[in-house]
TIMARTI-320650 format. One record per residue (C-alpha): residue number from 0; residue in one letter; x, y, z. Coordinates in pm, whole numbers, plus 50000, padded with zeros to 5 digits. Each point is the difference from the previous one (the first is absolute). Example, Ala and Ser with C-alpha at 12.3 -4.5 7.8 and 13.67 -1.06 7.14 Angstrom:
# residues 2
+-----+------+-------+-------+-------+
! seq ! type !    px !    py !    pz !
+-----+------+-------+-------+-------+
!   0 !    a ! 51230 ! 49550 ! 50780 !
!   1 !    s ! 50137 ! 50344 ! 49934 !
+-----+------+-------+-------+-------+
# end
This chain:
# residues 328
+-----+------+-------+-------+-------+
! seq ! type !    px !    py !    pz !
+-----+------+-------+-------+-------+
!   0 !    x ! 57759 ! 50948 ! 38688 !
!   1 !    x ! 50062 ! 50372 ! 49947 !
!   2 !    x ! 50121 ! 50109 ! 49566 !
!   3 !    x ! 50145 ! 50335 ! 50031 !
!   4 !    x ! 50116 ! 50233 ! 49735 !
!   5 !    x ! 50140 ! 50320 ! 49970 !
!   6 !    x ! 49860 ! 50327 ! 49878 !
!   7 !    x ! 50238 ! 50198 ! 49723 !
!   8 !    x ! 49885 ! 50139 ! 49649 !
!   9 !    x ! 49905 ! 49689 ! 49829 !
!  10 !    x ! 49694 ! 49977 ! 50305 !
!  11 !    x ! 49905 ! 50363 ! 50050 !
!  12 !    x ! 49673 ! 49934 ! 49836 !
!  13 !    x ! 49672 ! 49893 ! 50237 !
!  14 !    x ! 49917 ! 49756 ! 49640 !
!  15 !    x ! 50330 ! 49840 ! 50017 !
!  16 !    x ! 49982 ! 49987 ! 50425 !
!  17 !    x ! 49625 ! 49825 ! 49978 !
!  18 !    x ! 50118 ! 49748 ! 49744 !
!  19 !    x ! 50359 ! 49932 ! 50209 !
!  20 !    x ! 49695 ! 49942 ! 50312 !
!  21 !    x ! 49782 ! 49796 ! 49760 !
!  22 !    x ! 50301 ! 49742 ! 49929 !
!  23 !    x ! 50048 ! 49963 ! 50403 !
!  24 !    x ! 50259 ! 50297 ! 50148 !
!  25 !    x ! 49893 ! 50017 ! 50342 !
!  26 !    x ! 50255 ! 50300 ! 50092 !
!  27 !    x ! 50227 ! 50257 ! 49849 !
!  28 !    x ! 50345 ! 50164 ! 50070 !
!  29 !    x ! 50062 ! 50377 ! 50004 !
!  30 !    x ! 50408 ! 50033 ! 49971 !
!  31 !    x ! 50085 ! 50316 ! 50134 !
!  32 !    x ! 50359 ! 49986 ! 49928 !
!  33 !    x ! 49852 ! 50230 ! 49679 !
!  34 !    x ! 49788 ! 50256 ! 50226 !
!  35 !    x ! 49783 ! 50034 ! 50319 !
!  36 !    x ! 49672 ! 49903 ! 50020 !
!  37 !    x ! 49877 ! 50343 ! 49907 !
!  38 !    x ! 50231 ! 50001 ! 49703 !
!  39 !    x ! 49786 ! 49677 ! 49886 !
!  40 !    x ! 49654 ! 50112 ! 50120 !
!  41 !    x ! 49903 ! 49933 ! 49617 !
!  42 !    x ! 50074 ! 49644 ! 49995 !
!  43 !    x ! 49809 ! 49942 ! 50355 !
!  44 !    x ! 49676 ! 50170 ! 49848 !
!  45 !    x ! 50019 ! 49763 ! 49700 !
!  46 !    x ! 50037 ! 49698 ! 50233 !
!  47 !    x ! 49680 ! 50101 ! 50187 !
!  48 !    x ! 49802 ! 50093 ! 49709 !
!  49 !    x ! 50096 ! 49627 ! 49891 !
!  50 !    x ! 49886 ! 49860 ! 50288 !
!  51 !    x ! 49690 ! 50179 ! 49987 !
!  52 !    x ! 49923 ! 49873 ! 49678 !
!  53 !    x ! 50074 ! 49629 ! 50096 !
!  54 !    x ! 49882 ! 50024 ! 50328 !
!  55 !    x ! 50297 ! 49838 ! 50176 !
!  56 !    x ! 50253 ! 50177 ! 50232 !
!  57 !    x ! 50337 ! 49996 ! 49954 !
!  58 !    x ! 50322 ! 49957 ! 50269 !
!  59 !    x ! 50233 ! 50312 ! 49941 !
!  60 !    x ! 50354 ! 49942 ! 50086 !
!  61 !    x ! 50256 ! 50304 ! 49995 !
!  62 !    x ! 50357 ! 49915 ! 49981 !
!  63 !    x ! 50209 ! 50248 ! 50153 !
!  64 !    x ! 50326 ! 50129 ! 49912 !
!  65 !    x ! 50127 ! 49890 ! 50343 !
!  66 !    x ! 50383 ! 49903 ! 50007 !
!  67 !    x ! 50036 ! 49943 ! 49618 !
!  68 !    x ! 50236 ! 50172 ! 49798 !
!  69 !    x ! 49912 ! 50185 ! 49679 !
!  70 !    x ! 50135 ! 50177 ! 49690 !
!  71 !    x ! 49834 ! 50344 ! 49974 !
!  72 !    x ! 49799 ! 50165 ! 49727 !
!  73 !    x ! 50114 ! 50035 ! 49657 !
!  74 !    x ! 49811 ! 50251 ! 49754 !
!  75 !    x ! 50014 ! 49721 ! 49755 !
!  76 !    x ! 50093 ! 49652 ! 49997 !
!  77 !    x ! 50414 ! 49952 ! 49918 !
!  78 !    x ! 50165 ! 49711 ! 49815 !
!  79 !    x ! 50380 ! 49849 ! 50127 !
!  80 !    x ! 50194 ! 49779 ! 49866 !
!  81 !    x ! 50209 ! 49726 ! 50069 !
!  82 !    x ! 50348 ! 50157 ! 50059 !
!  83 !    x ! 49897 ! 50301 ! 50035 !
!  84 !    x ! 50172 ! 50243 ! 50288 !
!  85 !    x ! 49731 ! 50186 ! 50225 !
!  86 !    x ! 49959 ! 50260 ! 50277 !
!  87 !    x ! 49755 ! 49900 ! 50272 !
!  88 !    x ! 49928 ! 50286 ! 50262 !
!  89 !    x ! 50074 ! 50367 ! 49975 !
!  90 !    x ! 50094 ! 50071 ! 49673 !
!  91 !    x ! 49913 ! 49673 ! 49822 !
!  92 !    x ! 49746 ! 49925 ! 49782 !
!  93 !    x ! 49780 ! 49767 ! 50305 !
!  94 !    x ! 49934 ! 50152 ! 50324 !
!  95 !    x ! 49979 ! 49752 ! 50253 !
!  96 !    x ! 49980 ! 50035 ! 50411 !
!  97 !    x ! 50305 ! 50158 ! 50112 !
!  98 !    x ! 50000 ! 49724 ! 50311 !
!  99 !    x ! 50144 ! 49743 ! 49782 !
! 100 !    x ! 50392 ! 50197 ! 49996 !
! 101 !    x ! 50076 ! 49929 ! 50321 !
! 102 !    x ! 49959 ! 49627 ! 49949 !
! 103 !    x ! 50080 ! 49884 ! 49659 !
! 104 !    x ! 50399 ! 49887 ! 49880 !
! 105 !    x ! 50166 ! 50019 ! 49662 !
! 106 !    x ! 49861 ! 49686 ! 49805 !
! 107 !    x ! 49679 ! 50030 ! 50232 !
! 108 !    x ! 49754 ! 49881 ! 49711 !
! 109 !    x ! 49638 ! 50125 ! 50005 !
! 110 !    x ! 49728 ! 49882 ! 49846 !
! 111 !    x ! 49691 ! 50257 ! 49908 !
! 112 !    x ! 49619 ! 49876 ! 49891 !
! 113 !    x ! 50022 ! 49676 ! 50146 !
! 114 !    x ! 50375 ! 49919 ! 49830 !
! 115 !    x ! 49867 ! 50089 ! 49633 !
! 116 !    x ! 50293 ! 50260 ! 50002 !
! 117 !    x ! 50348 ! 49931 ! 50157 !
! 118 !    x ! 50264 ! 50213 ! 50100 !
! 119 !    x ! 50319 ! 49983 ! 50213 !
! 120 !    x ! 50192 ! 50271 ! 50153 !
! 121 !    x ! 50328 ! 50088 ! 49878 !
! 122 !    x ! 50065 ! 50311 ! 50259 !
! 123 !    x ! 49778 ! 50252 ! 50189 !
! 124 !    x ! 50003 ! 50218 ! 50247 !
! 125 !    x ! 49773 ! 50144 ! 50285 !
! 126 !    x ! 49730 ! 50170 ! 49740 !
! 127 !    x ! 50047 ! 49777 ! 49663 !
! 128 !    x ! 50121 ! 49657 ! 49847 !
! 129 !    x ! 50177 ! 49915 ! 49653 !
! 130 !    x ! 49856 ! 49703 ! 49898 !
! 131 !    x ! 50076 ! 49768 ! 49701 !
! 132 !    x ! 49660 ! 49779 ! 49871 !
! 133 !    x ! 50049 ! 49671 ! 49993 !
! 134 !    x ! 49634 ! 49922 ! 49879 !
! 135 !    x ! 49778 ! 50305 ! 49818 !
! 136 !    x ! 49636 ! 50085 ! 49897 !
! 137 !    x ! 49767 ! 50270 ! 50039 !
! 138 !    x ! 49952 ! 50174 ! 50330 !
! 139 !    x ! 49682 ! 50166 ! 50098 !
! 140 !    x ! 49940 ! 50251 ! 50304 !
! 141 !    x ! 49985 ! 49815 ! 50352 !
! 142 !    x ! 50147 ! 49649 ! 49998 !
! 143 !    x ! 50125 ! 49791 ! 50237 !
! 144 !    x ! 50339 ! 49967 ! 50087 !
! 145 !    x ! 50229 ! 49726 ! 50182 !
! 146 !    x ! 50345 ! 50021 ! 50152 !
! 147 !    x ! 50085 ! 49620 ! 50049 !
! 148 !    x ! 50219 ! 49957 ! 50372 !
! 149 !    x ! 49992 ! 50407 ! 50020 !
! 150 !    x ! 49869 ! 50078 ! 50361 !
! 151 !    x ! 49765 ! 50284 ! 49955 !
! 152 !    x ! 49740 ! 50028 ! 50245 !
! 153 !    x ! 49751 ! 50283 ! 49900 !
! 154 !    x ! 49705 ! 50066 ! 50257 !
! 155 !    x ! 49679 ! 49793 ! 50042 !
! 156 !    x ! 49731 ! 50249 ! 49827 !
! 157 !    x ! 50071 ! 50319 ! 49805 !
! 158 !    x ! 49788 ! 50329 ! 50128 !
! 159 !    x ! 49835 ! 49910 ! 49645 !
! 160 !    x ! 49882 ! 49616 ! 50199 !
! 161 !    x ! 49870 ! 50239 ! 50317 !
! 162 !    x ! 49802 ! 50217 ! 49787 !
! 163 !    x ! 49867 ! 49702 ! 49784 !
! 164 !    x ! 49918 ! 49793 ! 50342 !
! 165 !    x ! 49837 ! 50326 ! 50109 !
! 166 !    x ! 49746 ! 49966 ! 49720 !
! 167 !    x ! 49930 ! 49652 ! 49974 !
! 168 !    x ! 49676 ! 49973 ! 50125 !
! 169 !    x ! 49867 ! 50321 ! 49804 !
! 170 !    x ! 50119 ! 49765 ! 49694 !
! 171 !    x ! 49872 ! 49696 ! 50141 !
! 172 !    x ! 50382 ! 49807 ! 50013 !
! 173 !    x ! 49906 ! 49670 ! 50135 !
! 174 !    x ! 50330 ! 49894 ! 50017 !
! 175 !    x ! 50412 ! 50133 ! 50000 !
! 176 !    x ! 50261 ! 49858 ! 49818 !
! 177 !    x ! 50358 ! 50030 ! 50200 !
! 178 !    x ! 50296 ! 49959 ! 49732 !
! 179 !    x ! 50348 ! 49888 ! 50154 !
! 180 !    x ! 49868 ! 49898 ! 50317 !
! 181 !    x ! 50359 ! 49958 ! 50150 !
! 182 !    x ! 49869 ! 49913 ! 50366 !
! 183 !    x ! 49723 ! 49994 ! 50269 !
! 184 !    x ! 50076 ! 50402 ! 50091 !
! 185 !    x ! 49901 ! 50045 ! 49567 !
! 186 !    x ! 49684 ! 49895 ! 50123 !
! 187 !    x ! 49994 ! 50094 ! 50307 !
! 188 !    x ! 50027 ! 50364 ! 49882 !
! 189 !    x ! 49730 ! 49948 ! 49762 !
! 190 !    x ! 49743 ! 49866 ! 50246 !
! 191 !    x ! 50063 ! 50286 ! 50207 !
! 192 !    x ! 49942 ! 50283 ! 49713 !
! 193 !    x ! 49663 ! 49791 ! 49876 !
! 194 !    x ! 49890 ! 50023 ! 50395 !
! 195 !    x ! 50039 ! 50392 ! 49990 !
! 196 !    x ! 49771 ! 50051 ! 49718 !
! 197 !    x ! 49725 ! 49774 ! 50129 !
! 198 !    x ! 50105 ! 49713 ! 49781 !
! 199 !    x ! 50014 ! 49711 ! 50215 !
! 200 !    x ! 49787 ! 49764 ! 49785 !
! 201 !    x ! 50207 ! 50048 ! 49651 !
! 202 !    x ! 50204 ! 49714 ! 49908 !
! 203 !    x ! 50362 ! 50019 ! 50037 !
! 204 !    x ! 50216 ! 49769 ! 49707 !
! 205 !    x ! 50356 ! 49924 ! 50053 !
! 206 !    x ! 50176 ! 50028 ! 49670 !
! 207 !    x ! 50322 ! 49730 ! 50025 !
! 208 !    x ! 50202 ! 50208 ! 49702 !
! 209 !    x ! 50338 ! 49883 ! 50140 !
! 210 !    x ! 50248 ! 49776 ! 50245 !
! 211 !    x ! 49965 ! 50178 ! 50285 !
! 212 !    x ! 49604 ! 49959 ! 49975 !
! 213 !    x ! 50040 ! 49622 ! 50001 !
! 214 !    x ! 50248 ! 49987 ! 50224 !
! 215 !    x ! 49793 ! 50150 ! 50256 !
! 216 !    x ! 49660 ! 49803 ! 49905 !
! 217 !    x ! 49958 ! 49869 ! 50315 !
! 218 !    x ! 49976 ! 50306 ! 50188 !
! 219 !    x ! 49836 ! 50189 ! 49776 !
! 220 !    x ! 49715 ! 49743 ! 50035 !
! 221 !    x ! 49769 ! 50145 ! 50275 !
! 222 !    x ! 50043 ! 50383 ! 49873 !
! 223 !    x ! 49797 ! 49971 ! 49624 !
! 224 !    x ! 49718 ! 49924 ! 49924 !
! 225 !    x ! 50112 ! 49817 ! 49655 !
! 226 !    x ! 50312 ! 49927 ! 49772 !
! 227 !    x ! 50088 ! 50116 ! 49695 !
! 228 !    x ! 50242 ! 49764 ! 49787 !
! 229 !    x ! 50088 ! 50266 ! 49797 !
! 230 !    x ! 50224 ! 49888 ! 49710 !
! 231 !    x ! 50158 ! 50271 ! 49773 !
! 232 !    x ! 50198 ! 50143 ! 50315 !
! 233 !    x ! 50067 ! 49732 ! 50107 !
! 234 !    x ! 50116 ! 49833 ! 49724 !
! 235 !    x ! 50284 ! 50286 ! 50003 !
! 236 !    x ! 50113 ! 49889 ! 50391 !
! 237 !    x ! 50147 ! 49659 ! 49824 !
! 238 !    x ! 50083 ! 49831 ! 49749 !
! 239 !    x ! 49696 ! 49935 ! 49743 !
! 240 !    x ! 50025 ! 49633 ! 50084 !
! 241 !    x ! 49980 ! 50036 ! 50321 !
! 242 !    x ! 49690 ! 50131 ! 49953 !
! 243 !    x ! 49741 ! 49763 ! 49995 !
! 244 !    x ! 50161 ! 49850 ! 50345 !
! 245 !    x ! 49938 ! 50329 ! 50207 !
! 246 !    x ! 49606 ! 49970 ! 49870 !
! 247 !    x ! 49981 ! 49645 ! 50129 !
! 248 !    x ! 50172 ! 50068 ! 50332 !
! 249 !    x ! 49733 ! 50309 ! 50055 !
! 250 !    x ! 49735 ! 49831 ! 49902 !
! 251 !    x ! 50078 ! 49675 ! 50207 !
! 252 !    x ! 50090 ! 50249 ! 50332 !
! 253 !    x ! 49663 ! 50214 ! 49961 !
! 254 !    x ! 49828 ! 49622 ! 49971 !
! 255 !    x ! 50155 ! 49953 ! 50347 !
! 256 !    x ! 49876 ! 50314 ! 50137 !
! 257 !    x ! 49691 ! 49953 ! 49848 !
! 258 !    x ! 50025 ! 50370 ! 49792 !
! 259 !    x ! 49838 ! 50074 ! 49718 !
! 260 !    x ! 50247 ! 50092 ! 49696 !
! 261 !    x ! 49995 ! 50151 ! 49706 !
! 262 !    x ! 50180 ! 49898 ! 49653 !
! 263 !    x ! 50076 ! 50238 ! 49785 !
! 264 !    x ! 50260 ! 50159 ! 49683 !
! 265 !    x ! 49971 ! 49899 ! 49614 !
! 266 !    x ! 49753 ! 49704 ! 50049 !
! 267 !    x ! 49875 ! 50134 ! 49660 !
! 268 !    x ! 50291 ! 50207 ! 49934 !
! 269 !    x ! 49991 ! 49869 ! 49598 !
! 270 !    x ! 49602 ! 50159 ! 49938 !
! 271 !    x ! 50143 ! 50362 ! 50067 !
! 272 !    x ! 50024 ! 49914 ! 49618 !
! 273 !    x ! 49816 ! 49707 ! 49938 !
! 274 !    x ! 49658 ! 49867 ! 50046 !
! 275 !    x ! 50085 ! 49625 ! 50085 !
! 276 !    x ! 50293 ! 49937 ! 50324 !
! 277 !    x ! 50245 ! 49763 ! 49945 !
! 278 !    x ! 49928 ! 49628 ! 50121 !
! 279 !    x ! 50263 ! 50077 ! 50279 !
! 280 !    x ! 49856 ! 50347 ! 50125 !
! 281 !    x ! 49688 ! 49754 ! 50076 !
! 282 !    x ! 50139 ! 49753 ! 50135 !
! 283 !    x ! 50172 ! 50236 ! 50195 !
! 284 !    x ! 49649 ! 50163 ! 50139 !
! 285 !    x ! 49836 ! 49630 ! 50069 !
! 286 !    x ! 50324 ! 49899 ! 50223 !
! 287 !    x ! 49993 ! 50328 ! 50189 !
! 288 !    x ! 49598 ! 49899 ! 50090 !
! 289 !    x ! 50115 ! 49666 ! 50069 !
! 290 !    x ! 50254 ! 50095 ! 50243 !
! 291 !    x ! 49768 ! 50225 ! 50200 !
! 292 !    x ! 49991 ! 50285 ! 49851 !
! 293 !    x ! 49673 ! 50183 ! 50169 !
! 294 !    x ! 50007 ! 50273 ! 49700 !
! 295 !    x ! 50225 ! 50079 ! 49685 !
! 296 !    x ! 50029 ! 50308 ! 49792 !
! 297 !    x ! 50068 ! 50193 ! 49685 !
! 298 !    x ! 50203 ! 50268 ! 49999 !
! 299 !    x ! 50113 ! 50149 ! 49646 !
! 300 !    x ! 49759 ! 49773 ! 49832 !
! 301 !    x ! 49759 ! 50172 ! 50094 !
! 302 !    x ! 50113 ! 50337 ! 50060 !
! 303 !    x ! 50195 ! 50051 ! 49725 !
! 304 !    x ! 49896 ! 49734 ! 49760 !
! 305 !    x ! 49846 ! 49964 ! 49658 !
! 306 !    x ! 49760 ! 49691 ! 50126 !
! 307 !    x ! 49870 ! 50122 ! 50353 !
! 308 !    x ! 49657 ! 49810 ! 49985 !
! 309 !    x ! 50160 ! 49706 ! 49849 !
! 310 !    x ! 50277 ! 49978 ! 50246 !
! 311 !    x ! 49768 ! 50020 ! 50300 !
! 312 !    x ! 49777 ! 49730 ! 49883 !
! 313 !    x ! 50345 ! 49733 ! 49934 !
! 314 !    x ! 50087 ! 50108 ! 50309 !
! 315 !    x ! 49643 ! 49899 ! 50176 !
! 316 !    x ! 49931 ! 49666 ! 49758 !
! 317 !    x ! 50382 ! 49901 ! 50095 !
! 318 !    x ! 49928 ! 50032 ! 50365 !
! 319 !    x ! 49685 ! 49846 ! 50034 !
! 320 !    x ! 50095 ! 49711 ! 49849 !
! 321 !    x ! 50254 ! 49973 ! 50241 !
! 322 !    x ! 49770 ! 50014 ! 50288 !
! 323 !    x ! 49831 ! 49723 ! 49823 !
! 324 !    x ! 50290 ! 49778 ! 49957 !
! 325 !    x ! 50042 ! 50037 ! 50389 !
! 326 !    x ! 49653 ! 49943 ! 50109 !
! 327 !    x ! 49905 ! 49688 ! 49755 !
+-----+------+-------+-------+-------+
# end
């Protein structure tokens, strides 16, 4: 059983990496939707000086930009409000990838940092959007965005993914993460850029982020390595409720297949701010062991969290006692 979490500000320490190792993290995620690897050379330095002084290596994961859509960088983080009118795209006050014009509608709703913020466009043309907000809050550089039924099919891996794949093994990647995989050619493509940089033997992870990803589970099957039931995104591809179905159905077809998969988004989501998770958010990470979850992971608990060490070791205590309750 593999406990991942995610390297951000609240880890960038090699004290706060050893303890996170001490309570049981067996592996770590770089996100480079925020930077290349170079860009976070610091944060890879602190990770080996931590295992240095534990004495245990770590898996490094890098999870590529790859098809996902972003919002661009702000100077400073900008509040909207509910009702309020906004500009998206030249001119506006978010820049976001000019792609999206030729496929959105009026009343196309989008959803930005996995559906915290909600908007819904009211007319636009080839280079910007008026949108109204239909549900506010602060927005910070970089954040995902959804276009629910919009067709927009941006390419497999940015020149950003090349020159990250190109450096993998100076950073010691043991494994990619894939976001959107859409179908077998997403990894197909991905395979093919690992083999030109002499990276045959890193791991490739499917992230399922949205219907077309489970639609075409079957196929994707023989082209990753491992799955990725990755939850914020694709909590934004359906209805909320709907939810908890599309993780069962992954879980049950990568049972099938006999692939390895990953659970992860806000399984401690409440100790960003707290040091004790809710009953449910452990309940939640026992259920996604039981199920066959070969690892789980933090994301912003640990990357952008008050309680980093704390989070990690619920996360590891939770699990394990899952494994126990299956092999009594």
């Amino acid at each position: 059983m593999d406990y991942y979490g995610t390297l951000g500000p609240s880890c960038n320490d090699e004290n706060i990496l050893s303890k996170m190792i001490d309570e049981g993290m067996t592996g770590i995620r770089l996100n480079l939707s925020h930077g290349d690897l170079e860009d976070n050379k610091e944060y890879i330095e602190k990770l080996r000086k931590a295992e240095n002084i534990t004495g245990k290596k770590m898996k490094l994961l890098i999870d590529l930009k790859g098809p996902e859509l972003r919002t661009g960088t702000l100077k400073a983080p900008i509040n909207i409000s509910e009702g309020e009118k906004i500009i998206i795209g030249e001119g506006g006050i978010i820049d976001v990838p000019s792609i999206i014009f030729g496929s959105i509608n009026n009343n196309q709703q989008i959803l930005i940092d996995d559906g915290k913020i909600l908007i819904q466009v009211e007319s636009f043309d080839e280079k910007s959007a008026l949108c109204v907000v239909l549900r506010g809050g602060t927005l910070k550089s970089s954040k995902s965005m959804a276009f629910p039924e919009a067709n927009i099919n941006p390419p497999t891996l940015t020149d950003s993914d090349r020159l990250n794949i190109s450096k993998a093994l100076e950073y010691g990647v043991t494994g990619v993460m894939l976001p959107f995989v859409r179908n077998k050619q997403d990894l197909i493509c991905l395979r093919d850029e690992l083999l030109k940089s002499n990276c045959e033997n890193i791991e490739i992870l499917a992230k399922i982020e949205n219907k077309s990803g489970i639609e075409k589970l079957d196929e994707l099957m023989d082209f990753a390595d491992s799955f990725v039931i990755a939850r914020g995104d694709l909590g934004n591809s359906m209805d909320l409720w709907e939810l908890p179905k599309a993780q069962k159905v992954i879980a049950e077809k990568c049972r099938k297949y006999n692939k390895p998969f990953m659970i992860v988004t806000q399984m401690l989501d409440s100790m960003h701010t707290k040091k004790v998770p809710t009953r449910a958010e452990v309940l939640d990470i026992f259920n996604a062991v039981v199920d066959g979850a070969s690892s789980i992971m933090l994301t912003g608990e640990t990357a952008a969290g008050n309680y980093p060490v704390e989070s990690m070791r619920y996360l590891v205590k939770t699990g394990e006692e899952a494994l126990k309750y299956i092999n009594k």
